[in-house]
N, C-alpha and C positions, 0 to 999 in steps of 0.2 A: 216796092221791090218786085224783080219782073219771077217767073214764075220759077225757071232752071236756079237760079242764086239761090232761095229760098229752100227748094232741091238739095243742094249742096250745103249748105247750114245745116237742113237737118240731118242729110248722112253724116257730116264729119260729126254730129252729136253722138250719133246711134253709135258709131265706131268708137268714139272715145270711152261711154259706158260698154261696148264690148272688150275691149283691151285694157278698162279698171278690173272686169270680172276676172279676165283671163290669168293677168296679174296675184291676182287676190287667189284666185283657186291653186295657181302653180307654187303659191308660196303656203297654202295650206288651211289659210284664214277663210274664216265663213264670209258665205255671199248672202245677200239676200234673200236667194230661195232655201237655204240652209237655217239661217234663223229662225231658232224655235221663237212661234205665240209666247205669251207670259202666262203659265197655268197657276192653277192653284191647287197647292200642294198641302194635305190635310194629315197631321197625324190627330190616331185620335184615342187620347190614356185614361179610356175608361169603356168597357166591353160593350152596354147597351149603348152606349153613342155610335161607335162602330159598326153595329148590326144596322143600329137606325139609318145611319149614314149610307151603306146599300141597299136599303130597303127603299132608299128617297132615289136610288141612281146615281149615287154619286163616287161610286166604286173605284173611276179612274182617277180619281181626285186623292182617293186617300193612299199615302205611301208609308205609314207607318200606323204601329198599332201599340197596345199595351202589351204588357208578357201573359197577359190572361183571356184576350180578346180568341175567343174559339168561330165564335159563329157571325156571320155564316161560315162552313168551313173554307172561302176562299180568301176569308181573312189570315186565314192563317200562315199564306206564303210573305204575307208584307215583312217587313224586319220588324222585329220585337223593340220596343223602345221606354221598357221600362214603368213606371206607373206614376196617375199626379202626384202621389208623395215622394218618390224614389226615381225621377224621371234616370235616365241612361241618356246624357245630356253629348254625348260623344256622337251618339248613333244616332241621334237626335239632327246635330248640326249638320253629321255628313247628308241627310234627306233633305235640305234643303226648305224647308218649310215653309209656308207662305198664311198658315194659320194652326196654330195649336188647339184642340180643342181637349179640356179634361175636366174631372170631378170638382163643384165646388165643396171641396172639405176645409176644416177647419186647418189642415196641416198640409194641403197644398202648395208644393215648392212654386208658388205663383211667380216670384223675382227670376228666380233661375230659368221659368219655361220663358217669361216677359222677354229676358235679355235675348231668347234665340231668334222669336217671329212675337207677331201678335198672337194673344193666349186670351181663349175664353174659357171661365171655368163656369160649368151648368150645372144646379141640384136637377139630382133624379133620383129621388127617396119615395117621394108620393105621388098619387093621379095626379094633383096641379102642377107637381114641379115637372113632371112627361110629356104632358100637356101643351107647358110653356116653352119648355125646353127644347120637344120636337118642333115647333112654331118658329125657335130661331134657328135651329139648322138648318130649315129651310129657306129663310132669312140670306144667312150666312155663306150659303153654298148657290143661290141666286131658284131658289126651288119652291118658294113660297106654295104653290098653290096647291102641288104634290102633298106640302110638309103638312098644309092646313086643312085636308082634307084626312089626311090619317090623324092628325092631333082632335079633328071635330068625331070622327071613329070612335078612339079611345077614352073620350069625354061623355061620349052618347051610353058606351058598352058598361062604363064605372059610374054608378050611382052614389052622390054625393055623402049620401046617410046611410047606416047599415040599417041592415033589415031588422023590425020587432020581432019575429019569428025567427024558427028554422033551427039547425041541428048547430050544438057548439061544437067548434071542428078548431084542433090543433095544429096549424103549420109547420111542419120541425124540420130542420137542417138534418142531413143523414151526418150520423157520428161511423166511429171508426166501429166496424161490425166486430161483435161478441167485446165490445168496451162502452156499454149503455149509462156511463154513469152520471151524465147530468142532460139536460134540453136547450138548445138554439134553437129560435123559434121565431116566425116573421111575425110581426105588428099590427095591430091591428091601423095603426097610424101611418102603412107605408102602403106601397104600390100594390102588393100582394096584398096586405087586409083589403084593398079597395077593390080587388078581383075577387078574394073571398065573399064578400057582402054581393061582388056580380052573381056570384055563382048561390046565392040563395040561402050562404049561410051566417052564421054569429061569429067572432073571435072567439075562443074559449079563454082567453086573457084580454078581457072585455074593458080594462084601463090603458090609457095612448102611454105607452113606453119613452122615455127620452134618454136612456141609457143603456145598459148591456143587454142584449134582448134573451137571457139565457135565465131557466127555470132549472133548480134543483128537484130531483127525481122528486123527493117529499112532497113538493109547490106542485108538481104535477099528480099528483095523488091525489091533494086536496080540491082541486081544478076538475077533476075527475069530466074531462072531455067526452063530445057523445062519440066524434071521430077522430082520429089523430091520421095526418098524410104525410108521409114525408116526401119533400122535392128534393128530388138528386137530378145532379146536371149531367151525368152523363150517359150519353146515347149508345153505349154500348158495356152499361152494365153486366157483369155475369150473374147467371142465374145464383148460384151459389151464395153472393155478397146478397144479392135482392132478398135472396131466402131468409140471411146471415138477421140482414135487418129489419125485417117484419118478424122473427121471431124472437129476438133481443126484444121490442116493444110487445110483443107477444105475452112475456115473462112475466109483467106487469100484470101480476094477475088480482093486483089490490085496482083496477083499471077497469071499470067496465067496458068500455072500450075493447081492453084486452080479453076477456073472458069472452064478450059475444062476437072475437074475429073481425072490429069495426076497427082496423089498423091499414091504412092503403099507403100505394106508394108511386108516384108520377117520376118519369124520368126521363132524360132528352134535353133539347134545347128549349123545349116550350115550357119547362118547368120556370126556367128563369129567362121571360121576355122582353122582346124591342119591339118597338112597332107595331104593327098589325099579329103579329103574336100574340099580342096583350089581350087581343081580343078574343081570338084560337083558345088561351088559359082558361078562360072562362067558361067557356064550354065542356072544356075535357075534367076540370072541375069538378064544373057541374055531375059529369056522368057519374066520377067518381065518388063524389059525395050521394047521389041517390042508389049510387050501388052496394053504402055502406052505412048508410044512416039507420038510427031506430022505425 
């Protein structure tokens, strides 16, 4: 074919994919340069996954959260969507999901999240299950080396065994101020026992719990803690409530604890961490516990 023909072939080409575009545009319908990539679209109903999930980068990813997800605070403009037991499966479908990610609990609406996208549900109770779990989001989100250099972090910073030594320190859940009448208290079997023992000290409920993690004022009596710390989650505490609840524990004056003023209190988002937070706990822990120890 001589060289003008060949010429001509490929203009009437170029003209006819101009005049499909022109077509396609005036009537409304997407062209090619209009069509969105296929992203991946992440809700994610369970708080520390969420934190974790921008802490790996992968922020634009996520478009949905739980109803409890606070931190980081720019989680919290996503749409709320409910929780793995209680999903809000409406608000759920209209985000469009491309991966579910929530709590492996035993009462996980697993079928219900299954029928909307694929649904992974992750234990995050203990060091190993944080471990493993921040391993596959990284996995999952295509961040592998990100996810596995924080998961080798928080493996290195948590030591397997609690320490023989050191001061027995009680973790308690803040209760409703000037209503001190029973204890919520974290485990020595869970993510926080395994920052406690980072941080150089004992459980002062020195048996692994597998049920309601909560001690009647008596049981705390007899327990007679060398520290008691409460973690409150939020970062804008009033002084007043703070005051409210170091001196309700205060009271306790069958408490040695209580008598020698060994009642502290951590508050923020690093009290209950993700990530590289987990590591950050352990330290301010730490301070807090040689600031109150015998």
């Amino acid at each position: 074919m001589s060289r003008k023909p060949l010429l001509l072939v490929l203009a009437l080409a170029l003209a006819g994919c101009v005049a499909a575009w022109l077509v396609a545009w005036s009537m409304g319908e997407p062209t090619p340069a209009d069509t969105p990539q296929a992203q991946t679209r992440i809700i994610s109903l369970i708080p520390p996954i969420t934190d974790t999930l921008f802490q790996l980068g992968a922020q634009d990813e996520v478009v949905g959260r739980s109803d409890y997800c606070m931190q980081p605070p720019a989680a919290k403009s996503l749409p709320a969507c409910g929780t793995t037991l209680h999903p809000n499966l409406e608000a759920i479908a209209r985000l469009r999901p491309t991966l579910i990610v929530g709590e492996n609990s035993v009462n996980a609406a697993r079928d219900q999240l299954s029928g909307l996208a694929p649904a992974v549900f992750l234990p995050w109770l203990t060091r190993d299950d944080v471990v493993a779990s921040t391993r596959e989001l990284g996995r999952l989100t295509n961040r592998q080396a990100v996810a596995d250099r924080m998961a080798d972090e928080i493996a290195a910073a948590l030591p397997q065994q609690a320490p023989q030594t050191g001061p027995r320190v009680l973790l308690v859940l803040p209760h409703q101020p000037g209503q001190l009448t029973e204890c919520w208290f974290l485990r020595r079997n869970s993510l926080h026992g395994a920052i406690l023992h980072a941080a150089g000290a004992r459980n002062a409920v020195a048996d692994d719990i597998s049920g309601t993690p909560s001690l009647s004022l008596e049981r705390v009596l007899q327990l007679d803690p060398d520290v008691i710390i409460i973690l409150h989650s939020s970062s804008d505490l009033a002084p007043t409530e703070r005051a409210q609840l170091l001196a309700d524990w205060r009271s306790l004056t069958g408490l040695a604890a209580a008598r020698a003023g060994r009642i502290g209190l951590i508050s923020g988002a690093v009290a209950y961490p993700a990530g590289r937070d987990i590591v950050r706990l352990v330290g301010v822990l730490r301070t807090e516990i040689d600031r109150l120890k015998p």
